[in-house]
MIDRENVO-900330 format. One record per residue (C-alpha): residue number from 0; chain; x, y, z. Coordinates in steps of 0.5 Angstrom, whole numbers, padded with zeros to 4 digits. Each point is the difference from the previous one (the first is absolute). Layout:
REM residues N
[site NUM A [X Y Z]]
...
REM end
This chain:
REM residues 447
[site 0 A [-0244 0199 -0097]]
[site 1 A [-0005 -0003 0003]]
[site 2 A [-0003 -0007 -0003]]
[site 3 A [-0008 -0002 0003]]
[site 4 A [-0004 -0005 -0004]]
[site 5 A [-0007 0000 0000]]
[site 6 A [-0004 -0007 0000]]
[site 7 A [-0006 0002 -0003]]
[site 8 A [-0002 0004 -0006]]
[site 9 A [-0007 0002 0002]]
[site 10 A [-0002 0007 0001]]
[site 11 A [0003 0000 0007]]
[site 12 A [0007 -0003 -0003]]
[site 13 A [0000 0005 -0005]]
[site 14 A [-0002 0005 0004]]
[site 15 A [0006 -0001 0005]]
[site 16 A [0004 0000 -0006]]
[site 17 A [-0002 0007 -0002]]
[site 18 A [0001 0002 0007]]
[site 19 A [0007 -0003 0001]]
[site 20 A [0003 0004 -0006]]
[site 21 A [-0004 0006 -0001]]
[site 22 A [0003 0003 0007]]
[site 23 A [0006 0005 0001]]
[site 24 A [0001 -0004 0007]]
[site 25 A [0005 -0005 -0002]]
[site 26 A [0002 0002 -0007]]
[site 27 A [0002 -0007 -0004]]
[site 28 A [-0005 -0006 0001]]
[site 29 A [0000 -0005 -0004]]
[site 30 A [-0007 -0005 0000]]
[site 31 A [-0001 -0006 -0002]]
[site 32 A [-0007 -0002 -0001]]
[site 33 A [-0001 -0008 0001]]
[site 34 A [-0007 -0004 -0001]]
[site 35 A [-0001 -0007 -0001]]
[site 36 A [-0004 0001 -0006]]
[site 37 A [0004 0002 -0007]]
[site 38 A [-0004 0005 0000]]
[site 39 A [-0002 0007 0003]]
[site 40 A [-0005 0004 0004]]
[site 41 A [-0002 -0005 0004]]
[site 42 A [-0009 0000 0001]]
[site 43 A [0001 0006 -0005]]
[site 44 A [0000 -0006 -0006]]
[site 45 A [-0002 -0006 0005]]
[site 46 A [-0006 0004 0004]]
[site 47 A [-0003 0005 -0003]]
[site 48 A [-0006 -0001 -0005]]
[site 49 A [0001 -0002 -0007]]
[site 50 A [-0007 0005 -0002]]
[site 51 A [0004 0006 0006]]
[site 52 A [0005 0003 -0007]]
[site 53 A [0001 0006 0004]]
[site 54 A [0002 -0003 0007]]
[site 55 A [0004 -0005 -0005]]
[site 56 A [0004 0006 -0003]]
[site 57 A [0003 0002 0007]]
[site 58 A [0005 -0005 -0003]]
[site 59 A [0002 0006 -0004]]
[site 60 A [0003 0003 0006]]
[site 61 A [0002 -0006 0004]]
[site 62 A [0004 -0001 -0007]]
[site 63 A [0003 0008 0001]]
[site 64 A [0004 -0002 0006]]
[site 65 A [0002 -0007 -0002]]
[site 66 A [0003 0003 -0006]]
[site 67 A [0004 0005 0005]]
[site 68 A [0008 0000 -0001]]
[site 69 A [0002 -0002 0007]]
[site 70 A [-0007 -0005 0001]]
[site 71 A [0001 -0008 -0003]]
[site 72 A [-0004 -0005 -0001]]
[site 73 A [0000 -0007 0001]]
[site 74 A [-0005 -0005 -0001]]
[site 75 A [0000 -0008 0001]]
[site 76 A [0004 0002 0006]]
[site 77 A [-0004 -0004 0007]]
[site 78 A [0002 0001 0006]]
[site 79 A [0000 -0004 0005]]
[site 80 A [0001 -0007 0002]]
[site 81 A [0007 0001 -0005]]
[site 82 A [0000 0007 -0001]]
[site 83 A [0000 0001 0008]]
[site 84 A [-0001 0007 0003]]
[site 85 A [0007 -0001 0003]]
[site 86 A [0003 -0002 -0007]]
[site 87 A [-0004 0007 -0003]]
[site 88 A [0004 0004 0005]]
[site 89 A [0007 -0003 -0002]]
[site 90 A [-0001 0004 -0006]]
[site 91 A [-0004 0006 0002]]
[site 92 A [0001 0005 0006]]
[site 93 A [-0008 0000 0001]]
[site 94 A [-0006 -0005 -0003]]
[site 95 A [-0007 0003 0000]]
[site 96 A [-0005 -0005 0000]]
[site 97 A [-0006 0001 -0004]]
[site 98 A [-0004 -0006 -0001]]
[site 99 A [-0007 0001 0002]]
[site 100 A [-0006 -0004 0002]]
[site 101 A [0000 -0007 -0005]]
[site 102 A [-0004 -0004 0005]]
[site 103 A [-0009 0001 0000]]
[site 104 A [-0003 -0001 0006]]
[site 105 A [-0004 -0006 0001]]
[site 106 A [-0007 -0001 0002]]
[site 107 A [0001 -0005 0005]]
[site 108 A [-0007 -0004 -0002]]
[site 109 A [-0001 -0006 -0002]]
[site 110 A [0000 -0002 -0007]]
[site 111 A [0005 0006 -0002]]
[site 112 A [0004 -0005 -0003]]
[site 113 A [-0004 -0003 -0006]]
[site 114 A [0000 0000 -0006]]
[site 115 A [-0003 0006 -0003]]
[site 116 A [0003 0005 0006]]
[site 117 A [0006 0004 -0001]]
[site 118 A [0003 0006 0002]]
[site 119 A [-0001 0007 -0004]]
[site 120 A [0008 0000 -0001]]
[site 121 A [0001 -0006 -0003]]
[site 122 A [-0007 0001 -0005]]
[site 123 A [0003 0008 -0001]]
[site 124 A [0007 -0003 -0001]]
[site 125 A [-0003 -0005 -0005]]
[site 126 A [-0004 0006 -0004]]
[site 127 A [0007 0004 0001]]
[site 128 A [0005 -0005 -0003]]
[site 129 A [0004 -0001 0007]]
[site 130 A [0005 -0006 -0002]]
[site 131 A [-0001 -0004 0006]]
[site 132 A [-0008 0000 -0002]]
[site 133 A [-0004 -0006 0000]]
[site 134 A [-0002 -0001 -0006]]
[site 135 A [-0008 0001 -0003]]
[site 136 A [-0005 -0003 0003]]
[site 137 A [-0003 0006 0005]]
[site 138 A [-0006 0000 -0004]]
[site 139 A [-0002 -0007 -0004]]
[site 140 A [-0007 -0002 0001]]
[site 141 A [-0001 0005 0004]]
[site 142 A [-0007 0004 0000]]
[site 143 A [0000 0004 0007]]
[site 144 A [0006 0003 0003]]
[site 145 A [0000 0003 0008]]
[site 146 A [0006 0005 0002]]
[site 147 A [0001 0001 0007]]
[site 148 A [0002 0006 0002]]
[site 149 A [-0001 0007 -0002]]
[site 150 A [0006 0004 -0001]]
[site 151 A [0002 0002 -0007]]
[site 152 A [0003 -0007 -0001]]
[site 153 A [-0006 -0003 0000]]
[site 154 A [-0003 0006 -0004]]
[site 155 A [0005 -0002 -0005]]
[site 156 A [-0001 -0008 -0001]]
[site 157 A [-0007 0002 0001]]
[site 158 A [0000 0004 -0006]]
[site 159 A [0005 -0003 -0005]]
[site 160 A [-0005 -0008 0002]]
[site 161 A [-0006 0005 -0003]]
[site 162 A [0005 0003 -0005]]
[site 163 A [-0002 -0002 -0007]]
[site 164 A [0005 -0003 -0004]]
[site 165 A [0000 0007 -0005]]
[site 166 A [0001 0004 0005]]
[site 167 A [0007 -0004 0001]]
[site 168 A [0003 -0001 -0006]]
[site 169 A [0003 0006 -0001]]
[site 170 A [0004 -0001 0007]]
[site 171 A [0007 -0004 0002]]
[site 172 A [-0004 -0006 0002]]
[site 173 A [0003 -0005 -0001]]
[site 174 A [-0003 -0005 -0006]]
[site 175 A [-0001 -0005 0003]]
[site 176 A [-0004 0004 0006]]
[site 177 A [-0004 0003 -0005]]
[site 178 A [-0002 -0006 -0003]]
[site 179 A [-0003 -0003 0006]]
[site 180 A [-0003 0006 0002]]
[site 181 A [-0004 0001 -0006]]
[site 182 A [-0002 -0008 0000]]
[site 183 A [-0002 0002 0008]]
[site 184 A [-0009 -0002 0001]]
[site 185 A [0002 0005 0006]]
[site 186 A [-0007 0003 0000]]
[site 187 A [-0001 0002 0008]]
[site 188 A [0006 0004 0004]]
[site 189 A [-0002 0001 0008]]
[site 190 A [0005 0005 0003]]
[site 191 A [-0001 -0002 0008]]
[site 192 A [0002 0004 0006]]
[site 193 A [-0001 -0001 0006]]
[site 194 A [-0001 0007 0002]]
[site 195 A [-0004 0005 -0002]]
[site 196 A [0002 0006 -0006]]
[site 197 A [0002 0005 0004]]
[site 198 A [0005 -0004 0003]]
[site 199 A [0002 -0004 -0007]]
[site 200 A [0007 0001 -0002]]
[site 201 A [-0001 0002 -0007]]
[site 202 A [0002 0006 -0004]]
[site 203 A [-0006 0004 -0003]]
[site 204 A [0003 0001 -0006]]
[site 205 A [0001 -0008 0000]]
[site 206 A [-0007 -0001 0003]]
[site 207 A [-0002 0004 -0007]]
[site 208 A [0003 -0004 -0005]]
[site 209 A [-0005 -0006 0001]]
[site 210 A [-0006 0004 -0002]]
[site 211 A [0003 0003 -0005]]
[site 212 A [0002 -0007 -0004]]
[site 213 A [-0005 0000 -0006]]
[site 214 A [-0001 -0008 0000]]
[site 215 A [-0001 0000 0007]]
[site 216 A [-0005 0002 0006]]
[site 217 A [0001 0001 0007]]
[site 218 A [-0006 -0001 0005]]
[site 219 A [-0001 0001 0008]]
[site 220 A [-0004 -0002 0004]]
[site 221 A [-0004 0006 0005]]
[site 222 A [-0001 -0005 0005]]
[site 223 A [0007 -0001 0001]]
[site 224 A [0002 0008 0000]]
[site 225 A [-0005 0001 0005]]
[site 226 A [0004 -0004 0006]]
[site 227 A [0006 0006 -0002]]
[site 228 A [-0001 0005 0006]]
[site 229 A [0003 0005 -0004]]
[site 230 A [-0004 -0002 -0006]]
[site 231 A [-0006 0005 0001]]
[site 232 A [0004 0005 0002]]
[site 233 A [0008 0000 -0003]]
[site 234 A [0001 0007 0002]]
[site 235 A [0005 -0001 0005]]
[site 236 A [0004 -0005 -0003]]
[site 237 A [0006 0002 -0004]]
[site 238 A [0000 0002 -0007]]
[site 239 A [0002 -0006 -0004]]
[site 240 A [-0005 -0005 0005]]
[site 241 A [-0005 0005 -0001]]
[site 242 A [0001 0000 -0008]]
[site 243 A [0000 -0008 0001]]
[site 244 A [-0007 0000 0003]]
[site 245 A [-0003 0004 -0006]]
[site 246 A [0002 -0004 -0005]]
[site 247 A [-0002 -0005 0003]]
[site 248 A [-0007 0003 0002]]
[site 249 A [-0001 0002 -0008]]
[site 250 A [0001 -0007 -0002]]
[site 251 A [-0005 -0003 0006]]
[site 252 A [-0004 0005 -0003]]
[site 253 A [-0001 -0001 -0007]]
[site 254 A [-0003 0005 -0005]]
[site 255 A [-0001 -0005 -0007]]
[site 256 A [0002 -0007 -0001]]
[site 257 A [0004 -0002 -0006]]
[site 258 A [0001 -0007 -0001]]
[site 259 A [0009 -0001 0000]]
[site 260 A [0003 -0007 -0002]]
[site 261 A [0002 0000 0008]]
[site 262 A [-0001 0001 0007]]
[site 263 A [0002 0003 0006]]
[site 264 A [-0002 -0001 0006]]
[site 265 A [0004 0005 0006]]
[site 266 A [-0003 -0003 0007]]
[site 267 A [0002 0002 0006]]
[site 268 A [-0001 -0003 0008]]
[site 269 A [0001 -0007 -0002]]
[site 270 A [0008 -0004 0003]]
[site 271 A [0001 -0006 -0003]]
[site 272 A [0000 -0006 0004]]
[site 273 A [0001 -0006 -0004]]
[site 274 A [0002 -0001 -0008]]
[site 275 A [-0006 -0005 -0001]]
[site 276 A [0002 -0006 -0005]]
[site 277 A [-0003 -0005 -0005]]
[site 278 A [0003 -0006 -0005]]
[site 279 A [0007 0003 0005]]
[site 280 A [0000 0007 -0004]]
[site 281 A [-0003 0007 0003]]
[site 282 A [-0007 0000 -0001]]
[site 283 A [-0001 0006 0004]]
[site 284 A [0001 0004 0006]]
[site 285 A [-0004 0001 0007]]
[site 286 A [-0001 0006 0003]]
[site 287 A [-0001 0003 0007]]
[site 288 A [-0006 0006 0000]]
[site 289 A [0004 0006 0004]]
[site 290 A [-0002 0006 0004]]
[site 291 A [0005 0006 0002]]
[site 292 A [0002 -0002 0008]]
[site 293 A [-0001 0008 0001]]
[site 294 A [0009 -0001 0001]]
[site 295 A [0002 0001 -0007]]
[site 296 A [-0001 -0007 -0001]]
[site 297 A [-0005 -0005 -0001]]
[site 298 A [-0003 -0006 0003]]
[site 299 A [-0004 -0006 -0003]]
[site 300 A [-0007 -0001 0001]]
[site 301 A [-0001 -0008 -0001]]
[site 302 A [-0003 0001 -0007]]
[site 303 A [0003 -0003 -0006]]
[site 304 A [0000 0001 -0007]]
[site 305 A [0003 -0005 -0006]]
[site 306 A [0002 0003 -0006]]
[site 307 A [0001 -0005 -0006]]
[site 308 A [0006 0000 -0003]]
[site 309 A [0005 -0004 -0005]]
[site 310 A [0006 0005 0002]]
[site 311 A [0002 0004 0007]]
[site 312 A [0006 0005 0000]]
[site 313 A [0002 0003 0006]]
[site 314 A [0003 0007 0000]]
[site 315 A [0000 0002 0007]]
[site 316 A [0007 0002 0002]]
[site 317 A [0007 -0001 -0001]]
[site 318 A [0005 -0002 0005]]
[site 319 A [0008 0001 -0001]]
[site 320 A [0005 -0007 -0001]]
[site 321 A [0006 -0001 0005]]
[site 322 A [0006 0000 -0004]]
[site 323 A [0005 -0005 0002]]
[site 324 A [0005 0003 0004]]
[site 325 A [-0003 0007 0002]]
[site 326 A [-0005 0001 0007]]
[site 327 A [-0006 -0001 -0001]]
[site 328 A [-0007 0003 0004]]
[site 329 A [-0005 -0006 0000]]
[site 330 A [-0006 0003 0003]]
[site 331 A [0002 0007 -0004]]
[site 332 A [0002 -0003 -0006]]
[site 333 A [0006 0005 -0002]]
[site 334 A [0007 0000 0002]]
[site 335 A [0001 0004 0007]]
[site 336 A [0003 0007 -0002]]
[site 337 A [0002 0006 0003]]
[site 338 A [-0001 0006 -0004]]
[site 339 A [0002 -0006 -0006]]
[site 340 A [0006 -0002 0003]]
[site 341 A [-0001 -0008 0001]]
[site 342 A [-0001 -0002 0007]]
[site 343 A [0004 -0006 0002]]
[site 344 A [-0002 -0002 0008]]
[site 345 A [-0002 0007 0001]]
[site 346 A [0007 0003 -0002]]
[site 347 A [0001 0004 -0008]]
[site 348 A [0003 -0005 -0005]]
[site 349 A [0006 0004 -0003]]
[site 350 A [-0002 0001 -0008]]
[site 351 A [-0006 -0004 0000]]
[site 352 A [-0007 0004 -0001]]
[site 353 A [-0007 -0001 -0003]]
[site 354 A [-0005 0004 -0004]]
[site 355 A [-0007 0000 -0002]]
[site 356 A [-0005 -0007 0002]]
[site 357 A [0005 -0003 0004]]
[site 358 A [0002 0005 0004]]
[site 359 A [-0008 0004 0001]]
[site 360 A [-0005 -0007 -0002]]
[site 361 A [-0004 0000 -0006]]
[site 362 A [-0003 0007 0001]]
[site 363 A [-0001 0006 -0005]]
[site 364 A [0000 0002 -0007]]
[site 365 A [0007 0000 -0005]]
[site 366 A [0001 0007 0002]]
[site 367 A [0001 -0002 0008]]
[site 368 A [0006 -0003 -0002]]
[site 369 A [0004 0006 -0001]]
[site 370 A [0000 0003 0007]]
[site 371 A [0002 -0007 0002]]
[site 372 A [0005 0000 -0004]]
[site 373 A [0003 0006 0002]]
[site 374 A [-0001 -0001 0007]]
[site 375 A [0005 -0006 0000]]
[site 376 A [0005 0004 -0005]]
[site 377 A [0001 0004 0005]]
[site 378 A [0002 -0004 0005]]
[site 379 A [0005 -0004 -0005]]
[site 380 A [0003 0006 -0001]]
[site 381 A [0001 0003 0007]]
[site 382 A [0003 -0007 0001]]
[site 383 A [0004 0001 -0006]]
[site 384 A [0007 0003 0003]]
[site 385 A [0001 -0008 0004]]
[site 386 A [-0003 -0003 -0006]]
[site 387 A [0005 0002 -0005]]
[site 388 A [0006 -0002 0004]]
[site 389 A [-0003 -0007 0000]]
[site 390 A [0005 -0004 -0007]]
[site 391 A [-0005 -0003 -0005]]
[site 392 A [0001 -0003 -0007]]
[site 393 A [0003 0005 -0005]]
[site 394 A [-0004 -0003 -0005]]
[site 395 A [-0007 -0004 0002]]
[site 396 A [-0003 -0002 -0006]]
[site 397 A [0006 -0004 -0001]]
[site 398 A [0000 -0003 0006]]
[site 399 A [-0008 -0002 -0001]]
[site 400 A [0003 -0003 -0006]]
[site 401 A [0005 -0003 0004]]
[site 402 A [-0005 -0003 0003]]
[site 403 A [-0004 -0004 -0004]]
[site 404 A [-0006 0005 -0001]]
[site 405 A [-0001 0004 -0008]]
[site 406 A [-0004 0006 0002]]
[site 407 A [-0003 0004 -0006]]
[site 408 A [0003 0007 -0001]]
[site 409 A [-0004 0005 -0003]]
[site 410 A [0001 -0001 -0007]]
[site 411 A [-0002 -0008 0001]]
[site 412 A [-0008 0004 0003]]
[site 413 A [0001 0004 -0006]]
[site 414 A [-0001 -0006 -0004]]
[site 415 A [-0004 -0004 0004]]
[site 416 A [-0004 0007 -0002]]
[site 417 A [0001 0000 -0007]]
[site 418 A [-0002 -0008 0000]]
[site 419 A [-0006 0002 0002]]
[site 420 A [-0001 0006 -0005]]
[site 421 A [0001 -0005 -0006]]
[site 422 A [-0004 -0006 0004]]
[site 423 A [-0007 0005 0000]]
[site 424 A [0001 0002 -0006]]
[site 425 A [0000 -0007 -0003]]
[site 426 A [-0006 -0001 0003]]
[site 427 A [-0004 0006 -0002]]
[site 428 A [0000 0003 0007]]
[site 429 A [0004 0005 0003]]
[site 430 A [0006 -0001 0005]]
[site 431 A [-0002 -0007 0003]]
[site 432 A [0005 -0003 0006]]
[site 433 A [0004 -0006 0000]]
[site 434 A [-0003 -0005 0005]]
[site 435 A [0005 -0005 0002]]
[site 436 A [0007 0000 0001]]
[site 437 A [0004 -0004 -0005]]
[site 438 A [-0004 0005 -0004]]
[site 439 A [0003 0006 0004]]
[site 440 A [0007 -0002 0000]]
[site 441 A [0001 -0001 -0007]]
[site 442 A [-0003 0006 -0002]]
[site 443 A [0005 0002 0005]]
[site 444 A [0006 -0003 -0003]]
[site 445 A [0000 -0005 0005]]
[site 446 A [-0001 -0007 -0004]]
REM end
């Protein structure tokens, strides 16, 4: 018996769960699955949009693979400071590290720190119930909102600040978000980029659904098209970009007006240079006028622009943690790795491995993870005749335990899960999410 733990129940953790049990190679692998949280799926449940049913649906098949005979997970569980890899590796013969990229990529202007001027993932953790989410606040007395980025995370804050409180009732937002986005007076959203829309990181089909919102209208400025080369001609560009740059050529040339309850306004060319400020808030945000350096990149013009606004999030990356007792790539942000095996002054740590984010960077979709994942279970297992010699707990749960740690076990998710049922449903809504963790715990019985 081969015993791994998997720390992360993300896609990229599950995927390599589902690769590590579903081979014929080393025939009895026993995983675990740790993640700090007491729940599952990782940015399934805590990324993913509330309005993107069909995405958030991958849970049931994430939920397929944690329910397999040999896979076991265990929430509550952090590693690190006490829980340090090298006590993982006494009771498991190899440990996969799946723990992404939680850290966003700053501006590095003045002004970013005011008041009024967060991250997308701490507003997308606030709209998703994380339970280490600052409380509500994102949108009070706010009346314009700038979103700095154009990839889908800044699609998705753009599109759930101009959703109207209707549309998201019958989401699992969680009360208290849903009650300050419908008291929101955010009227205005801009949408800011850097660089031109052939070049934007948007999907198309997420670069769509701001159109099609029925209290909303998406508005683009021609002038700032016409600086894209590729903008007059994108028959060259791939196929997405292409797609992009005709959606946006549709709404910078509109057929009707109809007058929607809120705006969006997608501007491109434009790098922030200063968070502007006023009575020690945000008041706005100062832009840089850019043109194409004919390199692929862009270079500033001296012309400037101020855009007003009460609240400015910034969405453009993210950028993977350091974990307490693994190698760690400042300049990359990932843990040095060879074909997954972790890297330790160069030379392959024996049972230690990363999948996903924390291995590649923050790049690709959900689906991208799967190759990765197999990848790095190919390695563990190649290595798993001098892994299965190495002496490890009999019974790792009791060791944890012994430990002081109480993770949650499936059946403790399955009633967080049922807690949130009945909570919906005294609410009139359907599933909403438990946002705090007393709540959560309890709701796992863990009072």
């Amino acid at each position: 018996m081969l015993r791994v733990a998997v720390v992360g129940s993300g896609p990229s953790g599950v995927y390599t769960a589902q690769s590590l049990v579903e081979q014929t190679l080393v025939p009895d692998v026993r995983v675990h699955v740790l993640d700090r949280l007491p729940c599952p799926y990782g940015l399934v449940r805590y990324g993913v949009a509330p309005d993107h049913e069909k995405i958030k649906s991958l849970q049931h098949n994430l939920r397929t693979v944690l329910e397999h005979e040999r896979i076991a997970f265990l929430g509550h569980v952090e590693v690190g400071r006490e829980l340090t890899p090298a006590r993982l590796l006494e009771l498991y013969h190899a440990v996969v590290y799946c723990v992404g990229a939680a850290r966003d990529r700053r501006l590095g202007v003045p002004g970013e720190d005011l008041p009024g001027s967060f991250s997308a993932t701490e507003f997308v953790s606030w709209y998703s119930a994380h339970p280490d989410a600052a409380p509500g606040g994102f949108v009070l007395g706010a009346r314009s909102a700038v979103v700095i980025g154009v990839g889908n995370v800044a699609v998705d804050v753009a599109r759930i600040l101009a959703r109207g409180p209707e549309e998201l009732h019958g989401t699992d937002v969680p009360e208290a978000a849903l009650g300050a986005l419908a008291a929101s007076r955010v009227r205005e959203v801009h949408m800011v980029g850097r660089r031109g829309p052939s070049q934007a990181r948007f999907t198309t089909k997420e670069l769509r659904e701001l159109g099609a919102m029925p209290g909303a209208r998406v508005e683009v400025d021609p002038a700032d098209l016409a600086l894209d080369p590729a903008y007059a001609d994108p028959a060259g560009l791939p196929a997405v970009s292409r797609r992009n740059v005709e959606v946006v050529r549709a709404w910078a040339e509109p057929t009707g007006w109809e007058p929607r309850a809120r705006t969006i306004r997608v501007r491109f060319f434009l790098r922030p240079v200063e968070v502007l400020e006023r009575d020690g808030r945000v008041a706005g945000v100062r832009f840089e006028r850019t043109v194409p350096d004919g390199a692929g990149g862009v270079r500033g013009t001296g012309a400037y622009e101020d855009v007003a606004a009460q609240l400015v999030l910034r969405a453009v990356g993210y950028r993977g943690v350091p974990l307490e007792g693994l190698p760690f790539d400042e300049v990359r942000g990932t843990v040095p790795h060879a074909s997954g095996r972790v890297l330790r002054d160069g030379v392959p740590s024996a049972g230690e491995y990363v999948a996903g984010w924390i291995k590649r960077g923050p790049t690709g979709v959900i689906g991208t993870n799967r190759p990765c994942a197999k990848e790095t279970a190919g390695s563990l297992l190649a290595d798993a005749p001098a892994l299965a010699r190495r002496a490890v707990a009999e019974d790792p749960v009791a060791a944890l335990r012994a430990w002081g740690l109480q993770p949650v076990e499936w059946p403790g998710w399955l009633s967080i899960e049922r807690a949130e049922e009945a909570l919906g449903r005294t609410l009139g809504r359907g599933t909403v999410k438990i946002a705090d963790w007393p709540g959560l715990l309890a709701a796992a019985g863990q009072d």
